[in-house]
C-alpha positions in Angstrom: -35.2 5.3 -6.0 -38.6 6.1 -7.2 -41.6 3.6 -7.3 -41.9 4.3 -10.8 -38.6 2.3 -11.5 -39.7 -0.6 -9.9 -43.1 -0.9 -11.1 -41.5 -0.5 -14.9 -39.2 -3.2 -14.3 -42.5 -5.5 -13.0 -44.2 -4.5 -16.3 -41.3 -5.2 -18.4 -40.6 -8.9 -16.2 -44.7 -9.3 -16.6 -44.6 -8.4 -20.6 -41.8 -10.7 -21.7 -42.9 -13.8 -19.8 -46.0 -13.3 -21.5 -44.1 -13.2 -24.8 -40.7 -14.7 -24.5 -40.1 -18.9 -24.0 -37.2 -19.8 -21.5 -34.2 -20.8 -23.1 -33.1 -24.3 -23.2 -31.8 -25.2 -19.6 -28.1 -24.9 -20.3 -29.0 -21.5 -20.6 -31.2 -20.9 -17.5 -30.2 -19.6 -14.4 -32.6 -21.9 -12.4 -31.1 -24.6 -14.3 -28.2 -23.7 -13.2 -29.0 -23.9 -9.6 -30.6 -27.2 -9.8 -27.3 -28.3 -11.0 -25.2 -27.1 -8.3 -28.0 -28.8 -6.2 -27.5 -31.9 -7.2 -24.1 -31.9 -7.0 -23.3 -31.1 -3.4 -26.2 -32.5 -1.9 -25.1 -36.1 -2.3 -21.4 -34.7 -0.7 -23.8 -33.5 2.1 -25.7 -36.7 3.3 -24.5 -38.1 7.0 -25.7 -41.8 7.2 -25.3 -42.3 10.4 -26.2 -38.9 12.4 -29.6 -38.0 11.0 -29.4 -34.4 13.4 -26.2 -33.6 11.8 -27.8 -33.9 8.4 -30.4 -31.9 8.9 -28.1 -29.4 10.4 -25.9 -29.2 7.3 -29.2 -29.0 5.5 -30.3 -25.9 7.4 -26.7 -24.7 7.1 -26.5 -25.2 3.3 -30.2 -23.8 2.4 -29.7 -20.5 4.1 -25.6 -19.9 3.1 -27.0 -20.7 -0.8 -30.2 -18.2 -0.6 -28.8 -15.7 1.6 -25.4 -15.8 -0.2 -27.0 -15.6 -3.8 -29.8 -13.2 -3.1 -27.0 -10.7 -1.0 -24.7 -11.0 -4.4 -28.2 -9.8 -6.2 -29.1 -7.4 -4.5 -25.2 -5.8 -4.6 -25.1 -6.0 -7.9 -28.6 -4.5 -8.3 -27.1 -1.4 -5.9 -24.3 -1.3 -8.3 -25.9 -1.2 -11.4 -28.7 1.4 -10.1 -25.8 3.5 -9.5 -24.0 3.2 -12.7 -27.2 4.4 -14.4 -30.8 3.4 -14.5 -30.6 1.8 -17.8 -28.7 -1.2 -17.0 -30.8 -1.3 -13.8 -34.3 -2.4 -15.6 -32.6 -4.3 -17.8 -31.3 -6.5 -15.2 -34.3 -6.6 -13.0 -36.7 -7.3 -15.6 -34.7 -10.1 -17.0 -34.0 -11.2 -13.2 -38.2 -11.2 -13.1 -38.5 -12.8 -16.7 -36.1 -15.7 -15.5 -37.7 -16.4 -12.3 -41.1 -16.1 -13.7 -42.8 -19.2 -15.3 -45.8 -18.5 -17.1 -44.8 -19.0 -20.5 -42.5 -22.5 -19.4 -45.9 -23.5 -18.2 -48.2 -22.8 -20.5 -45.8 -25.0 -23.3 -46.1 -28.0 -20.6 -49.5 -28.2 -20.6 -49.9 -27.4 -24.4 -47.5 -30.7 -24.5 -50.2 -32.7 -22.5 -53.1 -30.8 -23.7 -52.0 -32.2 -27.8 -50.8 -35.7 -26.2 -54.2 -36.3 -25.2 -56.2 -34.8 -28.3 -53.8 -36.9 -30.3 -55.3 -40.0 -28.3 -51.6 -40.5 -26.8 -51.4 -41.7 -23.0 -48.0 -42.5 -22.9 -47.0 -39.0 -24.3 -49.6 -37.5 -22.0 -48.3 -39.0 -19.2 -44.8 -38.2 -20.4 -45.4 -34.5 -20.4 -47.4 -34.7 -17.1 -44.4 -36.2 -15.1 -42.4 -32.9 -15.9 -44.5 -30.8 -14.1 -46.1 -33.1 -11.3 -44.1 -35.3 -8.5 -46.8 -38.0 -8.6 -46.2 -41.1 -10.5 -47.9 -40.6 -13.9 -47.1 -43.9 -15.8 -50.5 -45.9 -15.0 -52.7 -42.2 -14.9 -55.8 -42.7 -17.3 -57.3 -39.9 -19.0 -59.5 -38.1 -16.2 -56.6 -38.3 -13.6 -53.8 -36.7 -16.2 -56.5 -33.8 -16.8 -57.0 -33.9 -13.3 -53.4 -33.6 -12.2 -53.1 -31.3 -15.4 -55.2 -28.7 -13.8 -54.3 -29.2 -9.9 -50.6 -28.2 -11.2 -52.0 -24.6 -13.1 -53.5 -23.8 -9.8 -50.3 -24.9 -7.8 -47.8 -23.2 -10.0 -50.0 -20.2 -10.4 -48.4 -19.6 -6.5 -45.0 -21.1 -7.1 -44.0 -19.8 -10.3 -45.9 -16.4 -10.7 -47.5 -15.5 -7.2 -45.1 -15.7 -5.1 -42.3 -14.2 -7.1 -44.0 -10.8 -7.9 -45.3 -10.4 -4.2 -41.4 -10.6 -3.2 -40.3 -9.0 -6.2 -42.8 -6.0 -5.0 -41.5 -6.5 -1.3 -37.5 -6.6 -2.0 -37.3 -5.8 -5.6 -34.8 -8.2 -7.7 -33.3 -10.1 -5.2 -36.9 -10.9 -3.2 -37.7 -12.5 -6.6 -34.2 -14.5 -6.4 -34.2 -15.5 -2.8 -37.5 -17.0 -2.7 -37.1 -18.7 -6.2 -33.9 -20.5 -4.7 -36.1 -21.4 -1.5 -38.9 -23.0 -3.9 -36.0 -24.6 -6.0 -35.0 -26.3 -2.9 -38.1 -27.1 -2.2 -39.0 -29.1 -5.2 -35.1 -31.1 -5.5 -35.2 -32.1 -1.9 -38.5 -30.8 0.1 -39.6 -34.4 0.1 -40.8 -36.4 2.8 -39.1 -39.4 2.0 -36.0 -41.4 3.5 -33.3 -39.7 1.5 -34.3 -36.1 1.9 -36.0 -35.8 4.8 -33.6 -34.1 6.9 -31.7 -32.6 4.3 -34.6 -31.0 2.8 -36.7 -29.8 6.2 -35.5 -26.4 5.8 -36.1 -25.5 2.5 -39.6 -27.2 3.0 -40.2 -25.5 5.7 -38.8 -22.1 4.7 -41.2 -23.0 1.0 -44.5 -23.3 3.4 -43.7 -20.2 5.1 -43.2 -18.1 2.3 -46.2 -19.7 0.3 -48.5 -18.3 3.0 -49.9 -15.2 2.2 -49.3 -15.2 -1.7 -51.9 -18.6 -1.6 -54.3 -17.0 -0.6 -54.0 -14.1 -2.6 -53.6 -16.2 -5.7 -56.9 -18.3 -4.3 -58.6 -14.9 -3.8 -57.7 -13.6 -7.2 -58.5 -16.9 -8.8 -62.2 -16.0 -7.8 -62.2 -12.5 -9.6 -60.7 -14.1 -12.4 -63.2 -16.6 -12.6 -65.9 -14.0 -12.6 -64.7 -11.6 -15.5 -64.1 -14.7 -17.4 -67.7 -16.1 -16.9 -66.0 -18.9 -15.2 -68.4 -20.6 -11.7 -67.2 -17.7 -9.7 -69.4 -18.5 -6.7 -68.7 -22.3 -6.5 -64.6 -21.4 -7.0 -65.6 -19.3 -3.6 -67.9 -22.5 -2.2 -65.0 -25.5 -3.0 -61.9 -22.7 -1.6 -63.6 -23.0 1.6 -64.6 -26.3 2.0 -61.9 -28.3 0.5 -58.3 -26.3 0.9 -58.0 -27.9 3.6 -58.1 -31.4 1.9 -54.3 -31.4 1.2 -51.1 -32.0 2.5 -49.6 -28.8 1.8 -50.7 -25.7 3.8 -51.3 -23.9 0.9 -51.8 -25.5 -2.4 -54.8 -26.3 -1.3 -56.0 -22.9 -1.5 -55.3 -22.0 -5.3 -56.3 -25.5 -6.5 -59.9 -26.0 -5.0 -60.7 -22.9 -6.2 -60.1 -23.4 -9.4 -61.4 -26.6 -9.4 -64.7 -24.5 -8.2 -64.7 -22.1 -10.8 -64.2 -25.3 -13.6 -66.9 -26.8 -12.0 -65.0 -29.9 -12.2 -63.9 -32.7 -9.4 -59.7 -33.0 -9.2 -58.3 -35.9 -7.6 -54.9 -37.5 -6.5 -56.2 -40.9 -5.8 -55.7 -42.0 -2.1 -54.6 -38.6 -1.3 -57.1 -35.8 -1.6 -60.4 -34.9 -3.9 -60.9 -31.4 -4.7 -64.3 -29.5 -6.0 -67.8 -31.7 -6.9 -68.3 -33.4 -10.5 -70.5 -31.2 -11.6 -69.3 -31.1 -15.1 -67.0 -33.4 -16.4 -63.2 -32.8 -17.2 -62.1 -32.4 -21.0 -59.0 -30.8 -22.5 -61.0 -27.8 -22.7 -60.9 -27.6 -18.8 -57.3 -26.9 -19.0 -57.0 -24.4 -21.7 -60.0 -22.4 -19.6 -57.7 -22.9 -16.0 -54.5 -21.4 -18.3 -56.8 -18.3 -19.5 -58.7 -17.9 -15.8 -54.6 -18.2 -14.1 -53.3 -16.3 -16.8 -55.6 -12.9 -15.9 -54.8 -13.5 -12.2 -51.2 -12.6 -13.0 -52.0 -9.1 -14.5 -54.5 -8.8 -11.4 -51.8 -9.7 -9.1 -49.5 -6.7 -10.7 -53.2 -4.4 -10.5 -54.5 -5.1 -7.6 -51.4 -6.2 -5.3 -48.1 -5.4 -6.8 -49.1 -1.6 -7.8 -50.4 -0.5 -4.7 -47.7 -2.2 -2.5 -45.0 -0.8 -4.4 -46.4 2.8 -3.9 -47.6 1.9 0.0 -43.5 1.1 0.5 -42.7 4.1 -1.8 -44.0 6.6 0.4 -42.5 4.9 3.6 -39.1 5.9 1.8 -38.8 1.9 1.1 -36.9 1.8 -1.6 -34.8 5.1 -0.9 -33.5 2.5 2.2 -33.0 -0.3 -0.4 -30.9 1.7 -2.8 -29.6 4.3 -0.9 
């Protein structure tokens, strides 16, 4: 296969999440698989032996990313060989459905108006969608604060780490780790009732997040710069503060956004991000969606491009779709 093939199918998965809204969830593929998720999970759960759970967990996580991702990637072969045509089609709507720039952007519109419309309840509504923190007693400053946190979180999750797997294993790298984060966010918690079922996909999630959070974080800082954004204090609060959160990684894309805002995020009793330098307005969000926004088309640019060719001329793809 040539790399030209693959990197058409990036810019056509890039283009139309740009352009296109998701469809409603009965329609969506990761609806779909959050679906099935709740259903056998429940039929899963072992009170008594908490090591058997988790081993059913393990068991479960890798037959339902390894099984769907292998039926992918066959049908990928398959329709590569049937013609190129229905080839792109089907990886660029597989990119366009596991992307979610446009799905975000509409969520924090939703808070964004909430709050200009002087509506906390609403705001705090919309905010619960895309955060797992309790919103309902969030005042202003804390929902633009989580607001933002979650741009620079899902900038890794929902873009990032899609088209650096997409570039890695074309169609079904895209699908395999989007089932992985999936998992991740249903059951990756680190409370009583998913614990053990969850510690896979949570684990696998961290593992994966790795390098494309700090690629994301890096990119975050170039962004900032051609957008006249605090470049040099995004660089500052990266590398003093990722290191403030739980997670291994979110840390990385979030303090350096909060850097290049110039602004202080905070998930009280948990972590602070950044230095009040200026304060945070409504405007703070709409300048994190243009500064995340650009680091997608830097990501294809700067990462995707040349690691499609690097694997191109390794014969790569030839191996993939022989």
């Amino acid at each position: 296969m040539n790399s030209e093939f693959i990197l058409l199918t990036l810019v056509g998965g890039i283009t139309l999440s740009f352009l296109l809204v998701d469809p409603p969830n009965r329609f969506h593929p990761v609806s779909w698989l959050g679906k099935l998720v709740v259903f056998i999970i429940p039929k899963l759960k072992h009170k008594v032996n908490p090591k058997y759970e988790k081993i059913k967990g393990v068991i479960f996580t890798l037959i339902l990313t390894i099984g769907i991702s292998m039926a992918s990637y066959c049908l990928s072969v398959v329709l590569y060989k049937s013609g190129i045509f229905p080839f792109l089609i089907y990886s660029i709507l597989v990119l366009k459905f596991t992307m979610a720039i446009l799905t975000l952007e509409k969520h924090v519109c939703a808070i964004i108006c909430a709050l200009e419309a002087k509506n906390l309840i609403s705001a705090r509504k919309n905010l619960s969608l895309i955060v797992g923190r309790k919103t309902d007693t969030l005042d202003r400053e804390h929902i633009i604060s989580a607001t933002i946190e979650s741009i620079g979180e899902s900038l890794v999750d929902g873009i990032g780490s899609v088209l650096f797997y997409y570039s890695l294993f074309g169609p079904s790298g895209a699908i395999a780790f989007r089932i992985i984060n999936t998992l991740d966010s249903m059951i990756g918690y680190t409370d009583k009732y998913y614990h053990n079922m969850g510690w896979m996909a949570a684990k696998l999630d961290t593992i994966l997040n790795i390098i494309p959070a700090r690629i994301c974080a890096l990119l975050l800082v170039v962004s900032s710069k051609i957008v006249g954004a605090d470049w040099k204090n995004s660089i500052l609060i990266m590398r003093r503060d990722h290191h403030n959160t739980p997670s291994l990684n979110g840390g990385y894309p979030m303090s350096a956004l909060a850097g290049a805002l110039r602004v202080k995020l905070e998930k009280v009793g948990q972590y602070e991000l950044g230095t009040n330098i200026e304060p945070l307005s409504i405007e703070k969000c709409r300048n994190a969606l243009t500064i995340v926004k650009l680091v997608v088309i830097l990501f294809f640019i700067i990462i995707s491009l040349p690691l499609v060719l690097l694997l191109s001329l390794l014969g790569w793809w030839n191996i993939l779709y022989v």
